[in-house]
VEXDREN-2710 file (C-alpha; in Angstrom, 1 decimal):
% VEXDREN-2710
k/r/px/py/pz
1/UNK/18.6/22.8/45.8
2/UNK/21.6/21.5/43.5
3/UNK/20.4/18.0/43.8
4/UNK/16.6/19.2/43.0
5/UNK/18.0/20.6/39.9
6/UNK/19.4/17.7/38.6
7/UNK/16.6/15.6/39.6
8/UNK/14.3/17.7/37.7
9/UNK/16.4/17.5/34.1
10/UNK/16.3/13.6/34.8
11/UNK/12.7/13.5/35.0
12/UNK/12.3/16.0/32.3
13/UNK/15.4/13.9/30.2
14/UNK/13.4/10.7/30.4
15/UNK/10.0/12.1/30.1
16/UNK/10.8/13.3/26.5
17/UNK/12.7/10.3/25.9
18/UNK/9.3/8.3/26.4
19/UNK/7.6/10.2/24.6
20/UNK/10.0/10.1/21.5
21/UNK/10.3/6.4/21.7
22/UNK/6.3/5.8/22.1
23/UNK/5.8/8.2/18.6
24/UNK/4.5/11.1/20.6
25/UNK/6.0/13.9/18.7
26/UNK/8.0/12.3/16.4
27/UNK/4.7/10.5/14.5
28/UNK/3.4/14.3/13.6
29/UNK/3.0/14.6/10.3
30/UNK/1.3/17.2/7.8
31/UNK/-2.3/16.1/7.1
32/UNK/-4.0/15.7/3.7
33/UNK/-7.1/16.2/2.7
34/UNK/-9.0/13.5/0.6
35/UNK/-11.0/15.4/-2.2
36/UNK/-13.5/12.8/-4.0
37/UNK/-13.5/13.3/-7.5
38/UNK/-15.5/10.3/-8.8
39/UNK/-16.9/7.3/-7.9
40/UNK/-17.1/4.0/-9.5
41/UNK/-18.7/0.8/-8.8
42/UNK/-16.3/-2.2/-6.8
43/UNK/-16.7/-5.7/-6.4
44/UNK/-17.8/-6.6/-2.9
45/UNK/-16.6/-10.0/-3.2
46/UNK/-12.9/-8.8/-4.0
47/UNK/-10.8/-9.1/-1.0
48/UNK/-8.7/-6.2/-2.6
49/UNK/-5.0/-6.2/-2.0
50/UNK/-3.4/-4.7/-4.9
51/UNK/-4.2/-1.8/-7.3
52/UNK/-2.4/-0.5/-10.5
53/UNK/-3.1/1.2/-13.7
54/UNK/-1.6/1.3/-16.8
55/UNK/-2.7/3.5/-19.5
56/UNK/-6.7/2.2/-19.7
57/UNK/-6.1/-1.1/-18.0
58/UNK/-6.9/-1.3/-14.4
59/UNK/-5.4/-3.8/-13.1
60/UNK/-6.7/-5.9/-9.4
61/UNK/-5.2/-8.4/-7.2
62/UNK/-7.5/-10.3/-4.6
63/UNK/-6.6/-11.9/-1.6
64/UNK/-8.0/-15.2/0.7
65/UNK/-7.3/-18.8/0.0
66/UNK/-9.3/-19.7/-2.5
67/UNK/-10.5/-16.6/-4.0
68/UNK/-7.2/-15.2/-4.9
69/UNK/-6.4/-13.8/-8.0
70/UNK/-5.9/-10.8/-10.5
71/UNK/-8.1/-9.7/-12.7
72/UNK/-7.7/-6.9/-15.8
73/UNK/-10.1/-4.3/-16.7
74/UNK/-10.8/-1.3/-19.1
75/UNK/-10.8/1.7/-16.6
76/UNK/-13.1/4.2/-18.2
77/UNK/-16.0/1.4/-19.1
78/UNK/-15.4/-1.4/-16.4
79/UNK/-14.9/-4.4/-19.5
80/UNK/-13.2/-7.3/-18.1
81/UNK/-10.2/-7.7/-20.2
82/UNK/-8.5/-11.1/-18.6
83/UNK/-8.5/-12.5/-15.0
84/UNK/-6.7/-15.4/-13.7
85/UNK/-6.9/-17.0/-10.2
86/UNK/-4.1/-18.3/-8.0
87/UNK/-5.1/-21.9/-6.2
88/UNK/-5.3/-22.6/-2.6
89/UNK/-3.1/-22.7/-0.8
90/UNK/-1.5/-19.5/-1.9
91/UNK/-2.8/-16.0/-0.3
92/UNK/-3.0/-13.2/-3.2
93/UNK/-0.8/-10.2/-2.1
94/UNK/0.0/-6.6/-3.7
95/UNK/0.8/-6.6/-7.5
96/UNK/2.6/-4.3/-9.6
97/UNK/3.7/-4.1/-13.1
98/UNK/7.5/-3.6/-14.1
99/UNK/7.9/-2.8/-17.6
100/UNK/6.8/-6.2/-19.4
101/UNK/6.1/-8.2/-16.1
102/UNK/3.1/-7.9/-13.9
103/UNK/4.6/-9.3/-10.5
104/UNK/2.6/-10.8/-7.9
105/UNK/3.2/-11.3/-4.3
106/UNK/2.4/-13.8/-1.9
107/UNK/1.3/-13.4/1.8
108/UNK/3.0/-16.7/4.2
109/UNK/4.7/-18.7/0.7
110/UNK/7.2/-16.9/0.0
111/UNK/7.0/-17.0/-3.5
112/UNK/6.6/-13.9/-5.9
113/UNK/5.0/-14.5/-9.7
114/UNK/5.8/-13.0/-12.8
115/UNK/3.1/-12.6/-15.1
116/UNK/2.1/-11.6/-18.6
117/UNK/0.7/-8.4/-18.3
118/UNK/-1.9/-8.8/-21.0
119/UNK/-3.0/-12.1/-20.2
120/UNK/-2.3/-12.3/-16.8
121/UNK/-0.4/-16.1/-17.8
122/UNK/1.9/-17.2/-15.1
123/UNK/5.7/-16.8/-16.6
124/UNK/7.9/-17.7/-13.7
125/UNK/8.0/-17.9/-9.6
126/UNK/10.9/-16.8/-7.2
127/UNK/10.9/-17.3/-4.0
128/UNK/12.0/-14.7/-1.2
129/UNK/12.3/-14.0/2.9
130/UNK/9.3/-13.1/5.0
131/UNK/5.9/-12.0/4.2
132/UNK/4.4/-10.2/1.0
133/UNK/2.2/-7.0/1.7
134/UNK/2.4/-4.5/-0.8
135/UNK/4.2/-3.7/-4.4
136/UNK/4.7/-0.5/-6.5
137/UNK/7.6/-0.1/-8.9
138/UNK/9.3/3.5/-9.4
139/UNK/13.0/4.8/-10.2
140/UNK/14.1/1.5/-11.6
141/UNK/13.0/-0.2/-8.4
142/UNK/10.3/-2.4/-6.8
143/UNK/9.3/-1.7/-3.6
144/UNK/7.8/-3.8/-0.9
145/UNK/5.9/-3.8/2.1
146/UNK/6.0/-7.1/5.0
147/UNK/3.5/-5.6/7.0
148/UNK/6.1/-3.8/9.2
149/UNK/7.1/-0.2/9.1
150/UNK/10.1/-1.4/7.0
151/UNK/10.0/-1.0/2.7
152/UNK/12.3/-3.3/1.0
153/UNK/14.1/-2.9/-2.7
154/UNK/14.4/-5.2/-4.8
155/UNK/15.6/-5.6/-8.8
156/UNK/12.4/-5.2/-11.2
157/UNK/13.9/-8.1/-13.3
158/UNK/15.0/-10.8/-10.9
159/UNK/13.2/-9.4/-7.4
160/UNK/16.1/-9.6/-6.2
161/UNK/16.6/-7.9/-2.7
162/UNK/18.8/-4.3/-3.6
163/UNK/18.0/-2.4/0.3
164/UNK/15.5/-1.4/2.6
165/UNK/14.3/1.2/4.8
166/UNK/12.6/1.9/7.7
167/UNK/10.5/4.4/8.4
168/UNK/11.8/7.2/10.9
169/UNK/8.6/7.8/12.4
170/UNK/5.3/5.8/13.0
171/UNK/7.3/2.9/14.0
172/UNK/3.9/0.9/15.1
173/UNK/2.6/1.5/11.5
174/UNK/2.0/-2.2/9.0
175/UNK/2.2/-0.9/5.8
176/UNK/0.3/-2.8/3.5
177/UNK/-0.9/-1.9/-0.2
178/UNK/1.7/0.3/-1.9
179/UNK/1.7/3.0/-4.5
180/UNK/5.0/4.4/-6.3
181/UNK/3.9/7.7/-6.9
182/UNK/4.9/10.0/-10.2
183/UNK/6.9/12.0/-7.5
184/UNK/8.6/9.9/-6.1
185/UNK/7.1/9.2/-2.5
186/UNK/5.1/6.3/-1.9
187/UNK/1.9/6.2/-0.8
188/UNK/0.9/3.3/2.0
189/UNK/-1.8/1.9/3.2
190/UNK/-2.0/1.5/7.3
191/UNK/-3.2/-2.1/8.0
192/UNK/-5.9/-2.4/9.5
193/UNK/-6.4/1.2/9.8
194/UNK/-8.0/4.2/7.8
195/UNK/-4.9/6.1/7.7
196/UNK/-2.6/6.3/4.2
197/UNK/0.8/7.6/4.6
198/UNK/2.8/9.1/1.7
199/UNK/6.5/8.2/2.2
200/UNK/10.2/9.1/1.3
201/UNK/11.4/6.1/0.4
202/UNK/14.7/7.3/0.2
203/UNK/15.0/9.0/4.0
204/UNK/11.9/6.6/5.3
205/UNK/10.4/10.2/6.1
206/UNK/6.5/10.3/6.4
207/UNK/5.9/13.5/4.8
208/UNK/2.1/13.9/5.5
209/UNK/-1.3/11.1/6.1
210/UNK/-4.5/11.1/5.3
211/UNK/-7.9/9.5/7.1
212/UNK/-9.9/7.7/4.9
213/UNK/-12.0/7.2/7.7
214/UNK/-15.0/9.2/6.7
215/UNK/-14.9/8.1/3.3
216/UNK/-17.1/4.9/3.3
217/UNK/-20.6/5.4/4.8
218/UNK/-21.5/3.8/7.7
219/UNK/-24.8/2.4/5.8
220/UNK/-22.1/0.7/3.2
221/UNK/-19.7/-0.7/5.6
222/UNK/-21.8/-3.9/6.2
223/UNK/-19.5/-6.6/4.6
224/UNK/-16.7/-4.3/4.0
225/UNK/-13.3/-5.1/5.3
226/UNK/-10.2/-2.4/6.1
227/UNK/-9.2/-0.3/3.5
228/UNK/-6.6/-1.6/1.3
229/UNK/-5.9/-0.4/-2.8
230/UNK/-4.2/2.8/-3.9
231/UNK/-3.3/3.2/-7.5
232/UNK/-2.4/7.1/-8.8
233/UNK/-4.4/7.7/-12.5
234/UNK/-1.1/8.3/-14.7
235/UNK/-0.6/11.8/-16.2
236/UNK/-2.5/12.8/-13.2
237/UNK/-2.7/14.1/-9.7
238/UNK/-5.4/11.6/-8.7
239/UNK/-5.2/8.5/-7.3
240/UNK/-7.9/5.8/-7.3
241/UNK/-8.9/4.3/-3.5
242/UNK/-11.1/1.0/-2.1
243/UNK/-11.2/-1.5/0.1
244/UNK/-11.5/-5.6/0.8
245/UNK/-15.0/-5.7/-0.3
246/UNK/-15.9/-2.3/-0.6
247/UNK/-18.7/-1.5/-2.6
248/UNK/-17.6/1.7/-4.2
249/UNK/-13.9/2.7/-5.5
250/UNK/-13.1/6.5/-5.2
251/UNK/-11.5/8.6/-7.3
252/UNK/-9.6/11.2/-5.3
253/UNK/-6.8/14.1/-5.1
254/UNK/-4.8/14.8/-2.2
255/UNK/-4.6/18.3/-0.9
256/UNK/-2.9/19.8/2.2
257/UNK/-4.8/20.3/5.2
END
């Protein structure tokens, strides 16, 4: 009977273990609900990987080799403002703008631009490790995405590697487009899913997700690639969401489930 016993909390002991290590329990997370606001008009033939707004510029980076790039736009009328492309063979990654630099990341280079943000000119090029998903800047910091469930720190000046964290949770997730949220979390895009998840960067807690997945209609998903492009409407509690190729960009709030 002793023996029974104990062979029972084994199986019990390993049995939860599995189930912690495969993300059972430990990937629940509050839900959020995705409130559309407003919609606006997207280019279908931008392979989105970046978002960012500043003030009344919006500002877009575009992926593929070839047709990569980042473009500049007023946000309430849609007026092109500057764009600039980045030759083959580079691969456009996430952008983000750090006080006077708009940075730009690339996907298999290696190499990380700085450029004017009102004329999008290139000013310089470092280099770094590994592969370049997602960018948002916040607290003095950038942070970046590889396409892992780890976000990396780095100096807004020199992008310079300061940390990085992984997340505690969702350890299958590939975090891609990145938005440094007014309070503090970060909100992520989950490659090459529908899912966002907004993030502690500091504990690499995922306090809550959302699924987009209901957001695009099924009668406008022809062309249209994963969702990818989260950038939060300053001053507000709105964020603005597409996709590679999407048709339509959505304003939106997030609201608990």
């Amino acid at each position: 009977m002793e023996r029974n016993r104990r062979a029972l909390a084994i199986s019990v002991l390993v049995g939860l273990l599995i189930v912690g290590g495969c993300g059972g329990v430990a990937d629940q997370a509050p839900s959020m609900n995705i409130e559309v606001i407003a919609t606006r008009p997207h280019d279908t033939k931008a392979f989105t990987q970046g978002l960012e707004v500043d003030g009344d510029v919006l500002y877009e980076g575009t992926g593929l080799v070839g047709a990569s790039g980042v473009r500049a736009s007023r946000l309430t009328t849609g007026e092109e403002l500057a764009r600039t492309e980045l030759p083959a063979p580079y691969f456009g990654e996430g952008i983000t703008l750090a006080g006077a630099t708009l940075w730009q990341l690339t996907w298999h280079d290696g190499v990380a631009i700085a450029r004017d943000p009102a004329t999008l000119a290139e000013r310089g090029r470092v280099s770094y490790d590994g592969e370049g998903w997602g960018l948002c800047a916040g607290n003095g910091r950038l942070v970046m995405s590889d396409g892992t469930d780890r976000l990396t720190f780095r100096d807004p000046v020199t992008f310079a590697p300061t940390g990085s964290i992984e997340l505690d949770s969702h350890h299958g997730a590939r975090l891609n487009e990145l938005e440094c949220a007014a309070d503090g979390s970060v909100y992520a895009n989950d490659w090459p899913t529908d899912t966002i998840l907004r993030i502690d960067p500091d504990s690499g807690a995922v306090l809550a997700t959302a699924d987009a997945a209901g957001l695009l209609p099924a009668t406008a998903r022809a062309g249209a690639d994963a969702l990818n492009g989260i950038a939060q409407l300053p001053g507000t509690d709105r964020f603005l969401i597409t996709g590679k190729n999407w048709p339509t960009m959505f304003e939106v709030r997030f609201a608990p489930a």
